[in-house]
C-alpha positions as CSV (number, residue, x, y, z in Angstrom):
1,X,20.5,-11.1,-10.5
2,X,21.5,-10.7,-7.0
3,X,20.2,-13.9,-5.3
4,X,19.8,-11.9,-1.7
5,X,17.0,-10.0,-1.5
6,X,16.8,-6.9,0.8
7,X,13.1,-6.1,2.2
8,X,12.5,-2.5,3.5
9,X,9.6,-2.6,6.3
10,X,8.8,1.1,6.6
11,X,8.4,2.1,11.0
12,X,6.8,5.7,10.4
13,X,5.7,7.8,13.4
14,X,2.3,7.9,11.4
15,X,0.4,11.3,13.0
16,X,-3.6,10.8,13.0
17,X,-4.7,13.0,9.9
18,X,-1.2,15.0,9.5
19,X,-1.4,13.7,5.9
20,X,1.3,16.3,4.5
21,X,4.0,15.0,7.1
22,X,3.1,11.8,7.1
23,X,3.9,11.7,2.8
24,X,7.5,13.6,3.4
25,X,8.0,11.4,6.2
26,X,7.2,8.4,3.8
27,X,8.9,9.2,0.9
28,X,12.3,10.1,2.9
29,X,11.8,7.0,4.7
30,X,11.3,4.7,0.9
31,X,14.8,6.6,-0.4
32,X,16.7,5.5,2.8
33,X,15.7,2.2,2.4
34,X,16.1,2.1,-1.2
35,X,19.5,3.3,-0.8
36,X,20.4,1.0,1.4
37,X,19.4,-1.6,-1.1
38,X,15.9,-2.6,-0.3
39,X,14.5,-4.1,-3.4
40,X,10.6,-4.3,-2.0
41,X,9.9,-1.6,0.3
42,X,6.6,-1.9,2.6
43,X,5.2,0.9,4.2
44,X,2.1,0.5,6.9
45,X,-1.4,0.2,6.4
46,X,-3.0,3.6,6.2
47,X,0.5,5.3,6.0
48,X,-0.8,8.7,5.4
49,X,-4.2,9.6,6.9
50,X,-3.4,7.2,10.4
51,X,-5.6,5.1,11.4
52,X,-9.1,4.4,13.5
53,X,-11.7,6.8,11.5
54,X,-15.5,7.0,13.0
55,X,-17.2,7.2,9.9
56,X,-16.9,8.5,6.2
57,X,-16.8,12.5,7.2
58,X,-14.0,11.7,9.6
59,X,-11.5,10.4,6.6
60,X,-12.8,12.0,3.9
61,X,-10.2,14.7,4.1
62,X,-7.7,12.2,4.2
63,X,-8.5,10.2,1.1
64,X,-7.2,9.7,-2.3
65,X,-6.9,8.2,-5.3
66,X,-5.1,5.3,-6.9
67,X,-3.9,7.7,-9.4
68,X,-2.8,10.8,-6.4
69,X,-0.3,13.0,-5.1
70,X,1.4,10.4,-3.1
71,X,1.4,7.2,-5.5
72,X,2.6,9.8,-8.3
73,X,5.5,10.9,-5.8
74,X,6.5,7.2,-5.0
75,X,6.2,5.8,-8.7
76,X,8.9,8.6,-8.9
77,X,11.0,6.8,-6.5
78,X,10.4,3.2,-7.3
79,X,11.4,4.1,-11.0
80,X,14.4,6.0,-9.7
81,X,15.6,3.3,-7.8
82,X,14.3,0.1,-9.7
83,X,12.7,-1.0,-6.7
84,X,9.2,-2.3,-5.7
85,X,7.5,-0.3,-3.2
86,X,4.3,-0.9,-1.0
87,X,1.9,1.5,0.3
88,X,-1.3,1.4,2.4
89,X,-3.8,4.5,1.8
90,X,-7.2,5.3,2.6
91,X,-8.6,5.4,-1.5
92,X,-11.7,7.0,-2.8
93,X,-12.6,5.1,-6.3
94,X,-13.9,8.2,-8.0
95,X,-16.3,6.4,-10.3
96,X,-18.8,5.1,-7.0
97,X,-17.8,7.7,-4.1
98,X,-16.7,4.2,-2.3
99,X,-13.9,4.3,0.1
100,X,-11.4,1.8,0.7
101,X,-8.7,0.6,3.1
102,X,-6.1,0.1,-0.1
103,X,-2.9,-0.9,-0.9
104,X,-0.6,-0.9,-4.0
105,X,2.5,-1.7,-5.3
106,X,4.5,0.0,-7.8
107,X,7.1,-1.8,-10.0
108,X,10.3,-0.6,-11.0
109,X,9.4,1.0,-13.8
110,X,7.4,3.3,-11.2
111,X,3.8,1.6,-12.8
112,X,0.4,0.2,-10.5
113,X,2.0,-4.0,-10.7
114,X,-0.9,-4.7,-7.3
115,X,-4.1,-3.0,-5.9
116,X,-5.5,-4.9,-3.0
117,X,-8.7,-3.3,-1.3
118,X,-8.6,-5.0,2.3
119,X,-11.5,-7.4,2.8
120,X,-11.6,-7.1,6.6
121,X,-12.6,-3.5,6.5
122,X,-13.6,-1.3,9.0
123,X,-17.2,-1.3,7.8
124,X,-17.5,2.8,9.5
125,X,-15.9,3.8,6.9
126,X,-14.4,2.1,4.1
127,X,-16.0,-1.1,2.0
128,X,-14.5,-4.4,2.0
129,X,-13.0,-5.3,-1.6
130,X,-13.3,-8.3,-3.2
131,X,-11.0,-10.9,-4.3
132,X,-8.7,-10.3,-6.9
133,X,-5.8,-11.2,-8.8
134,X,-4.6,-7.6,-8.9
135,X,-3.4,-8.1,-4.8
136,X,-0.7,-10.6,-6.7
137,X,2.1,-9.4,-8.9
138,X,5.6,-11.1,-10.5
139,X,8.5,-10.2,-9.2
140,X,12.4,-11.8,-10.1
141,X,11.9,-13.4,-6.9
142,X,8.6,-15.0,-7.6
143,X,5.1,-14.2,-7.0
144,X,4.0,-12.2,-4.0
145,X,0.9,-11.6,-2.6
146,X,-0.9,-8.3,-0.8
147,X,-2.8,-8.7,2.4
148,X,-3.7,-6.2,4.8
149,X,-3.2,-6.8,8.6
150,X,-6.7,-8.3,9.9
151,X,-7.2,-10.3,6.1
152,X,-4.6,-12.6,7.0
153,X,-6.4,-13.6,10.8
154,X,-8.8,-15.6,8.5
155,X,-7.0,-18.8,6.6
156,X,-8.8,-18.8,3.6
157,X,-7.9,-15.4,2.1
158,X,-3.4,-16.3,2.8
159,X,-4.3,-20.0,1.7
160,X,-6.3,-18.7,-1.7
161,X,-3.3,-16.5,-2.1
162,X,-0.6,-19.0,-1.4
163,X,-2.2,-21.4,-4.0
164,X,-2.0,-19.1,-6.4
């Protein structure tokens, strides 16, 4: 194993609700950086819809599923590469109608390894999630933890995470 590890941190010129451009803009953007030998790729929170929503009719158009268009198109990529890759997405859990401020992370064998629902949530819109050992996932480098932006302003949810 290579004992440097490359990080890809994804700068998107996200466009509020311009889903479609904002998924080729991602998934050009998670090649590049794979080909230049990122091994874990991030991408921003809410990296397809943009953000700031004023209630659930506002992103409803914009959200999807775990299972979607756009994690289908990046497991593609992650397997292709080997790599791990990171994105944020505004996700409707079919089962409840909920929505979520989500973020997963695909392996390099292009399969779900984390699924963090943000606890910090913009309560217009999306439901906090709950704590979880599915926002932690092995890697060659050793464990790492999934957090989105405002969760970590809080200690307990990075110092829960870190002990684990």
């Amino acid at each position: 194993m290579d004992e440097r590890l490359l990080i890809g941190i994804l700068h998107l010129n996200i466009q509020h609700g311009a889903v479609g451009g904002n998924r080729s803009s991602l998934l050009a953007r998670a090649e590049e950086a794979a080909d230049r030998g990122a091994r874990i790729i991030v991408a921003p929170e809410l990296a397809l819809s943009g953000y700031s929503f004023d209630g659930r009719g506002d992103v409803a158009p914009y959200v999807e599923q775990v299972t979607g268009v756009t994690v289908e198109a990046l497991s593609g990529i992650a397997r292709r590469f080997g790599v791990y890759l990171c994105v944020g997405l505004a996700e409707e859990e079919k089962e409840t109608d909920i929505y979520f401020n989500s973020a997963v992370v695909l392996g390099p064998d292009g399969k779900l390894v984390a699924h963090h629902r943000k606890h910090v949530a913009e309560r217009r819109w999306s439901c906090p999630g709950q704590p979880s050992s599915t926002s932690l996932f092995e890697t060659p480098w050793g464990k790492v933890g999934v957090l989105i932006c405002a969760d970590s302003y809080y200690g307990l949810l990075p110092r829960s995470m870190a002990l684990k």
